[in-house]
N, C-alpha and C positions, 0 to 999 in steps of 0.2 A: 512912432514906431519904437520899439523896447530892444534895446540892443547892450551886447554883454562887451566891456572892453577888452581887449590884446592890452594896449597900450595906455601910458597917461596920456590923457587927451584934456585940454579944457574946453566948455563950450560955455558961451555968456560970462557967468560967475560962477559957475560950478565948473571944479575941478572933481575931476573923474579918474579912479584910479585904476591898473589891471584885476577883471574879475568884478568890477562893479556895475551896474545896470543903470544904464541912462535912456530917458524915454523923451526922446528929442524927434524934429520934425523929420516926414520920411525921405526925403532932399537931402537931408544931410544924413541919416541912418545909411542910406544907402552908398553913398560919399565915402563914408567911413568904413564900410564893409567890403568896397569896391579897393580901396586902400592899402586894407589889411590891421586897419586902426580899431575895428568892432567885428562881430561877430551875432548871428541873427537869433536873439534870446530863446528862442524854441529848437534850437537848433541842436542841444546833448551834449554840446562838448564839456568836459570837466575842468575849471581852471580850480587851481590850489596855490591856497596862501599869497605870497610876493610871488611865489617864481610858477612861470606859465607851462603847465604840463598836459600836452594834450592825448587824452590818453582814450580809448578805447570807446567808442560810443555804447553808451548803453542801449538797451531794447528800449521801443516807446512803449508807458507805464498808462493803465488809467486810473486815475486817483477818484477812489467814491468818499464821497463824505455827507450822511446822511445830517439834517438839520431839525433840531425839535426844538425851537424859538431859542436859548441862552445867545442872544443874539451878539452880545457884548464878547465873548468869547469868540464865538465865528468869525464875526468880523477880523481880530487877529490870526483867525486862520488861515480864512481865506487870502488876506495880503500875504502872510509870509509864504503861503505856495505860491502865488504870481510872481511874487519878489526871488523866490529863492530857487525855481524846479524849472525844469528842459526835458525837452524831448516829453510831453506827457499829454494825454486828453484828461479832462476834470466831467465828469456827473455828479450835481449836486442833487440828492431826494431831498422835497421837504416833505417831511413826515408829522404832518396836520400842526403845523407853525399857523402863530397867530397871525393877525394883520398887518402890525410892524417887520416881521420877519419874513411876511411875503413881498411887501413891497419893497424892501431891501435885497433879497433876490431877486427879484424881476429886475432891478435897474441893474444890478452887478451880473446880470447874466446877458443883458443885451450890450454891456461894457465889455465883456468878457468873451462872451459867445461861447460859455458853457455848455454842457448837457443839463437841463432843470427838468424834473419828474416831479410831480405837486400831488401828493397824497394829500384827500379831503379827509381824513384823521390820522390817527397814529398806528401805523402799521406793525409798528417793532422792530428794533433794529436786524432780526433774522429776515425778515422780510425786505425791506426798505436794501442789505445788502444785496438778496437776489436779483431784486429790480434792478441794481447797479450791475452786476454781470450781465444782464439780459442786455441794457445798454449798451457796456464795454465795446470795444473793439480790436484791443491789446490783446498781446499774449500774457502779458501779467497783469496784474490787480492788485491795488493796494489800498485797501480800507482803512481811511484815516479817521480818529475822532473828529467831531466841531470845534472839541475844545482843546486841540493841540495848536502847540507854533513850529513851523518848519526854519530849520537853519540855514546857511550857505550847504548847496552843494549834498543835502542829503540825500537827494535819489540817486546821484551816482555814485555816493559811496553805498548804500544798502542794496542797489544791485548788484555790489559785487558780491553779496553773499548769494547769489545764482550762480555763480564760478565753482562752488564746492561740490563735493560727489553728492549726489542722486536730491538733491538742493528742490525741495517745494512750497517752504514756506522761509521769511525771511522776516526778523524785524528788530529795530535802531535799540538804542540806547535811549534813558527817562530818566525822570522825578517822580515820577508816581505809577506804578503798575503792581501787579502781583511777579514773581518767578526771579529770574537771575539779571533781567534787564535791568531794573532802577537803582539808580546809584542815589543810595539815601543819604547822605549829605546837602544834597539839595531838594531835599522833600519837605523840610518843614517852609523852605524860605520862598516855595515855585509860583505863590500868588501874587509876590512883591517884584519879582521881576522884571525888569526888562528886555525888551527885544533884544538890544546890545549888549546886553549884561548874558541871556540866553546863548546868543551867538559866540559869546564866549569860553564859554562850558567846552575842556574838556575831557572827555569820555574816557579815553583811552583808544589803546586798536588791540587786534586783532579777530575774529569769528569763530565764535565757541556753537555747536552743536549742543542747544535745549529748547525747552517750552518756550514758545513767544505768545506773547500777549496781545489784547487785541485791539490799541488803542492805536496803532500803525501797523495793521496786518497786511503784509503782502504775499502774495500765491501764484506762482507759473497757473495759467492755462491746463498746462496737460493734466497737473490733480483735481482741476475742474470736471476735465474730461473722463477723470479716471475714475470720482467720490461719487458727484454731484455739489450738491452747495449745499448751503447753511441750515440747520434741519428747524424751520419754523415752527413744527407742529410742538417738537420739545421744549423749544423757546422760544415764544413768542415775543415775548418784551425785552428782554436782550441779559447777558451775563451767560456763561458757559458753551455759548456757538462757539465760540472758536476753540474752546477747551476740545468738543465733540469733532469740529472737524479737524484741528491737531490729529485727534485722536484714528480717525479713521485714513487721514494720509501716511498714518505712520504704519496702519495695516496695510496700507498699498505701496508699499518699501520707500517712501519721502523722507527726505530729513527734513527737520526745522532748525534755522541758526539765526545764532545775537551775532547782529555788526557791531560791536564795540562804538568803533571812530564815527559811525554814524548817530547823531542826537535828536532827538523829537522831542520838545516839551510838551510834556500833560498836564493841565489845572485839574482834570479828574471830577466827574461824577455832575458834571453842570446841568445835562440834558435832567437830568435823571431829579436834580434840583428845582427846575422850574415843575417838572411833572409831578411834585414833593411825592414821590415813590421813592421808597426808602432800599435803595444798592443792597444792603446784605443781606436781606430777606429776600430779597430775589435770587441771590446768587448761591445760599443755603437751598432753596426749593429746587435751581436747576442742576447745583449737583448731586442734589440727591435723583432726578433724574437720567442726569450722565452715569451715575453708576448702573440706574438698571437698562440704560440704553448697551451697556455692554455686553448682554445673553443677548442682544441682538447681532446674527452672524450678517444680515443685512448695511454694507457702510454704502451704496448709492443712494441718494437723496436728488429726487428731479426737481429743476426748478420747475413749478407748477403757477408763479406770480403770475400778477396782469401789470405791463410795462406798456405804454402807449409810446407810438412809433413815435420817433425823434423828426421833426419837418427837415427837409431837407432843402438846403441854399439853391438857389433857381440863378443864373446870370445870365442876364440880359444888357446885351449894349444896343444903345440905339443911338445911332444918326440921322436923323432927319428921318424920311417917309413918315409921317403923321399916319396916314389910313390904315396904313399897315404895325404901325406900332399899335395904335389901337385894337386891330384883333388880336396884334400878338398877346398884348397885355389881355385883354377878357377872356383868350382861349385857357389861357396862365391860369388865372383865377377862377376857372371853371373847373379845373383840378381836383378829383378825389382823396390824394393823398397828401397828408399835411406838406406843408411847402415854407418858405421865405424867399421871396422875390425881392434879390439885387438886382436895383438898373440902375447900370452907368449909363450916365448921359454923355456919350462924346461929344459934344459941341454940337447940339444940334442947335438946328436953325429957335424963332424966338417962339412959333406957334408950339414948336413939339417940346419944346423946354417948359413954357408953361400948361400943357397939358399933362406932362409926369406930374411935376409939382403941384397940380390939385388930387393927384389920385389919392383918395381917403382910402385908405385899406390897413389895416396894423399886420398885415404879413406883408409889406412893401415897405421896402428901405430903399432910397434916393441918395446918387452919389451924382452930384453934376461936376464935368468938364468945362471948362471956358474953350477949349481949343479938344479937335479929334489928335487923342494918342496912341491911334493905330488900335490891334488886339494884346499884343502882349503884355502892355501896362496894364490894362483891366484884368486881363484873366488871372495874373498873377498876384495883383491885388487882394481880389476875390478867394483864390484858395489861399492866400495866407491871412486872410479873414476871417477865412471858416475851415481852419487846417486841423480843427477837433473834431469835424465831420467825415463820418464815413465815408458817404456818400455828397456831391455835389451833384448838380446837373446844368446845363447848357441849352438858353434857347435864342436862336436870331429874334429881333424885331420883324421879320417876312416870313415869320412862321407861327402855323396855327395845329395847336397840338389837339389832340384828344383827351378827352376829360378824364380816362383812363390808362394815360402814357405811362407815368411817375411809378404807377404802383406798378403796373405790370414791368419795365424795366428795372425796380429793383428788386424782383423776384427774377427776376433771368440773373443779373446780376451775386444775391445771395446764393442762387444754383450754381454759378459757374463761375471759375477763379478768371476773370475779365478787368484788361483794364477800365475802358470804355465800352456802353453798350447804345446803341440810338435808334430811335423809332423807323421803320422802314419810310419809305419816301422815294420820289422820282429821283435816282439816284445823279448825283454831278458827279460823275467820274469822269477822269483822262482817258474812257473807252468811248469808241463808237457802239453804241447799244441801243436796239429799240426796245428793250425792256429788262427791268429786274431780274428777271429768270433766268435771261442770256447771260447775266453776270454772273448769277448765284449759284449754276452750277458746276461752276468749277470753283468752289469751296467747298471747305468742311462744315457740317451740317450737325445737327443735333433737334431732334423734334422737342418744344417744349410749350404747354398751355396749348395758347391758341393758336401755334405758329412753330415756324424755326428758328432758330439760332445758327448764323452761319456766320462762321470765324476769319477775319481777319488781319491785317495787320495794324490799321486802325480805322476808325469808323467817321465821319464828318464834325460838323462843329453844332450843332442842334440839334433840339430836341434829345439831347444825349446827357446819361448817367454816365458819371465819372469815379472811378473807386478813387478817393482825394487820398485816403492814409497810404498811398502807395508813392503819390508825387513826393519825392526828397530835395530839388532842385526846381530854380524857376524854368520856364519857358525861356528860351534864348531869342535875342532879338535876332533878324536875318533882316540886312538890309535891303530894303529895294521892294519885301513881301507883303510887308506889316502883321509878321506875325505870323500868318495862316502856316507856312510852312513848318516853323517852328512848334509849335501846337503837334503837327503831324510828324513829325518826326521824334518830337519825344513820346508818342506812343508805339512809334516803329522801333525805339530805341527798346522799349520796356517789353515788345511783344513775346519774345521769348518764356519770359515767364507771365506774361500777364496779355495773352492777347485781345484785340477788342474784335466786336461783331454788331451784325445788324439782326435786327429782331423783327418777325413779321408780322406778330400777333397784335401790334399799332400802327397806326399809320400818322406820320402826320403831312399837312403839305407846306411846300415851299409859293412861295406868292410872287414872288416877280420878275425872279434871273428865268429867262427864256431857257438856260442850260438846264434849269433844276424845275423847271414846273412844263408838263409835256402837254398844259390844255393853254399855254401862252405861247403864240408865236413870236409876240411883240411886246418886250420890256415896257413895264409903267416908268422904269428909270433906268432910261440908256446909260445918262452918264454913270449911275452908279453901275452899270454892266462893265463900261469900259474902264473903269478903278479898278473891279475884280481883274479884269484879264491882265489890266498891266500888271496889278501883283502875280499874276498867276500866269508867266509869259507862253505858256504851254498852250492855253486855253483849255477849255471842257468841251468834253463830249467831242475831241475830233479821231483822237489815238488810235487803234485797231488794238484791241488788247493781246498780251503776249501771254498766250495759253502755256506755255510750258512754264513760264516764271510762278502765274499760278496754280498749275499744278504740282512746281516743288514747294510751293509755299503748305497747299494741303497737305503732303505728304509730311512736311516739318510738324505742321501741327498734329495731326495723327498719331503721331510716334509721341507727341509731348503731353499730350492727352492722355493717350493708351483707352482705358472703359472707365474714363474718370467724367465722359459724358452722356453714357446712355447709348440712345441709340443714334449712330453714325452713317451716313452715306457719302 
């Protein structure tokens, strides 16, 4: 695990100093965090220089960086933003990279656990960045060259140029660009560089109000929302988009500013090098079309790309039940919508251990346990595994889903600002109920597709979409539960702004707790029945439900919604 220091700290032989990143085992990551000795590398905070200032979390950023083989460059790109950024999700397009540059992306994105988009040619960079907002998930955007190096700490200092008035574009300090950014004293020498020597560059401060260039563009959201994006059809191959879209944020009242004290190294013009298409000629052709884009009173541009859906992380723990692991697993992979299937193995016994371990599938990752460590070590393993994903989803080893779950709950999901959302099923609730309906209607409701969506404060632990960029904090342990309750309460926590619901347009079923499956009177594993109830000292299914709790609970949500759902009963 990659953690940022508070403190000197030594571990082994390596001395560690405050504001350096050390990627040490997670036993002790955690140790140290637990502490007050590290701090969790994705985590935003901004340290400076010797002395440790913690200052204002910035928004999470996603950083696109399109790739067109100069692989030797990228490579320095891509580590110094691992090395050097917080708080961000990364999408890498490759935009028709040869064989070496694919297969160097694949291994550093499943290192990584990027967003990767594989264009079978070269789209152009207009292009190639729409795909990347289509992706995004942030409210801002920052389009970085391949062939730049990131410094200590640059995304939080060039955020701050979103602090200034009416602020929609923003970008660092260089060696090589066009406008008021680059500081040419270091333009003849920026090939000879080093990393260290780079990191030491510095800029200057302050944030001047002009033209930024587009070799580290970044953009709020709202002038997405306001322009559209990158205009393809004027440039195709790339030079003058971001001149065009400056140009039209600045018709829709945006400023654009230079961070000074923020640095971005550019080697300049690489991609454009291996393609031996010659930068000036391109960039002579597209201004002479930016000038007559300008009798055009027209500045929305729709993204109109084709972006194929990001698969979505699947997590699965499994304990022992063989039979039942095995449907869980083939219902999994019966799945319409792209997917990756996490299983942790909590110490299951030696037949179900080696049954994961032959499953051939390349959307199946295997994580084995020697020993069961309850649910909260996995789950929170899992999203800070895949904490660049939108979306997550959750399924028991005793549950068999429908081949159509994934897709139709992240369409409820995309419709409705929900934390969690999970497939309908014989419900385990703390109510006495002989069916769904008697639960359901006393919630808030919303018709959508093939079903409803009925709201509340959180939804179970299967078969369920999870909106991940919304979790900020682990899952807290609770002694005595292992987990479960902890899990449900940090969506009760969140429900306010993000409440979760059950969806009825899938179904899936539960296979062996007698509470949760209504066509078994008689558990296939008692003892695992009597594990859940000791955690769960309450039991299921005995309660009498308290209609008036539910009922303010509808009414809260009503008022929180307002006609931000359709139609309501």
């Amino acid at each position: 695990m990659k953690v940022i220091l508070n403190k000197k700290k030594n571990y082994l032989h390596q001395k560690y100093q405050p504001g350096e990143t050390a990627d040490i085992p997670d036993n002790i990551a955690r140790r140290w965090i637990d502490r007050g000795i590290a701090y969790y590398f994705n985590s935003g905070i901004y340290y400076e220089a010797n002395k440790i200032n913690k200052l204002k979390l910035h928004d999470r950023v996603s950083i696109v960086i399109l790739v067109k083989d100069a692989l030797v460059y990228f490579k320095k790109c891509l580590e110094s933003v691992i090395t050097y950024t917080n708080n961000y999700e990364l999408i890498v397009i490759d935009n028709g990279s040869k064989a070496e540059t694919k297969k160097y992306l694949k291994e550093q994105q499943e290192r990584y656990e990027f967003t990767l988009i594989t264009n079978k040619e070269n789209k152009g960079f207009s292009y190639g960045c729409n795909q990347g907002i289509k992706a995004s998930t942030c409210d801002y955007i920052c389009f970085l060259n391949s062939d730049t190096v990131a410094t200590p700490h640059w995304l939080s200092k060039l955020m701050q140029g979103f602090t200034m008035p009416d602020a929609g574009i923003v970008g660092p300090s260089t060696c090589f660009s066009g406008g008021k950014q680059m500081l040419p004293w270091f333009k003849s020498k920026r090939m000879r560089m080093s990393q260290e020597q780079i990191n030491s560059i510095n800029p200057g401060t302050g944030i001047v109000e002009t033209e930024i260039y587009g070799f580290c563009y970044t953009v709020a959201r709202k002038v997405i929302d306001d322009i559209g994006v990158f205009d393809v059809a004027r440039y195709p191959i790339g030079s003058a988009e971001e001149k065009d879209f400056s140009w039209r944020a600045d018709k829709a009242g945006y400023k654009s500013y230079w961070v000074k004290d923020c640095y971005v190294h550019h080697f300049g013009n690489k991609s454009f090098e291996e393609m031996k298409v010659d930068p000036l000629s391109i960039r002579r052709k597209n201004d002479i079309a930016f000038i007559e884009r300008k009798s055009d009173s027209n500045i929305y541009i729709e993204n109109t790309v084709n972006t194929p859906e990001p698969a979505i992380p699947i997590l699965m723990i499994v304990l022992d039940r063989l039979e039942y692991t095995k449907q869980a697993v083939e219902a999994v992979l019966k799945t319409d919508y792209p997917f990756k299937l996490f299983i942790f193995n909590n110490g299951s016994d030696k037949e179900t251990t080696n049954y994961i371990n032959k499953l051939e599938d390349s959307r199946i990752e295997i994580h084995n346990s020697s020993e069961n460590l309850g649910l909260t070590i996995p789950m929170n393993m899992f999203f800070d595994k895949f904490k660049n994903s939108q979306y997550v989803a959750k399924v028991d080893n005793d549950t068999v889903v429908r081949r159509d779950w994934l897709g139709k709950l992240k369409k409820v999901m995309d419709k409705f600002p929900l934390f969690t959302v999970q497939s309908d099923h014989f419900l385990a609730m703390p109510f006495a109920i002989e069916n769904n309906d008697e639960f359901y209607k006393h919630l808030l409701g919303a018709k959508f597709g093939d079903g409803m969506v009925y709201f509340f404060k959180n939804s179970g632990g299967t078969g369920q979409l999870i909106r991940r960029n919304v979790i900020d904090a682990p899952i807290p342990t609770l002694k005595g539960k292992g987990g479960l309750s902890g899990w449900c309460n940090m969506q009760v926590a969140k429900y306010k702004q993000y409440p979760s619901a059950f969806y009825t347009g899938t179904w899936i079923d539960r296979l062996d707790q007698t509470d949760t499956n209504k066509y078994k009177e008689i558990s296939d594993y008692p003892d695992y029945d009597k594990m859940i109830k000791k955690m769960r000292p309450w039991g299921l299914g005995y309660a009498a439900m308290n209609i008036s709790e539910l009922t303010k609970l509808k009414n809260e949500l009503k008022v929180w919604y307002g006609d931000k759902v359709g139609s309501l009963h």
